[in-house]
N, C-alpha and C positions, 0 to 999 in steps of 0.2 A: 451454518456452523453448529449448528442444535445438534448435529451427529456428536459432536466433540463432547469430552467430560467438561464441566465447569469451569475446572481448573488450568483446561489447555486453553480455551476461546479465549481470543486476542483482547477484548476488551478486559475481561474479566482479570487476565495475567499483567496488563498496563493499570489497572490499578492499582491489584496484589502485589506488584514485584516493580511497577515502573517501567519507561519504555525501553532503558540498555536489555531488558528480558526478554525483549520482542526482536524478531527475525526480521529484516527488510522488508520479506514478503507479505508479514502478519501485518505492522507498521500502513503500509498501504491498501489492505487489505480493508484497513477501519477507515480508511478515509475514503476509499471507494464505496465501501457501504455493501454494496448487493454485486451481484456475479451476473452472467449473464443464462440465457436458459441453455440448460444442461453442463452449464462452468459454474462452479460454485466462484464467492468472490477469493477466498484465498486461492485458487490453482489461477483464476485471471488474475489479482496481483505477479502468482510469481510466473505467469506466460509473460506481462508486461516487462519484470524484471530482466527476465532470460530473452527475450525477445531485443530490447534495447542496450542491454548490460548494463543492467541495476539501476540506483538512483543515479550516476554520474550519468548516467547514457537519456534517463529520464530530463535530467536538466538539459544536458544540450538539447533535446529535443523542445524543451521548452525557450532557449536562446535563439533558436534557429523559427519559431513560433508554429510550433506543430502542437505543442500543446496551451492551450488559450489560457492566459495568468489568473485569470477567476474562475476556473473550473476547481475541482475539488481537487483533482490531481496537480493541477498547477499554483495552488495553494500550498500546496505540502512542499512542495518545490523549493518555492520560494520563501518558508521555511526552513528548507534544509540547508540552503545558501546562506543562511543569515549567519 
């Protein structure tokens, strides 16, 4: 995310402005942490997004146990449930 000005990187804007500022895809984007090679981590946040249809499609997937409740993703999950 070093390509980005200061002011757009997700961490930086979740400080600034708080997480209502942040997109879905930014949002998971910090909780994934890193991308995979040649996917930066925001376009893999929003493949996952669009891939399962957002956070609501993320959870079921974590109800159904596709995604493991102590991973980093299944963390936020189960966050976002509360």
């Amino acid at each position: 995310m070093q390509h980005l000005p200061v002011d757009a990187r997700p961490r930086e804007k979740l400080l600034a402005r708080g997480p209502a500022a942040l997109a879905d895809a930014e949002l998971l984007a910090l909780l994934l942490r890193t991308g995979l090679p040649g996917l930066g981590v925001l376009q893999l946040a929003q493949s996952l997004l669009d891939r399962f249809g957002g956070l609501a499609g993320l959870l079921h997937l974590q109800r159904q146990g596709v995604v493991a409740p102590g991973s980093r993703v299944g963390v936020l999950l189960t966050g976002v449930q509360r």
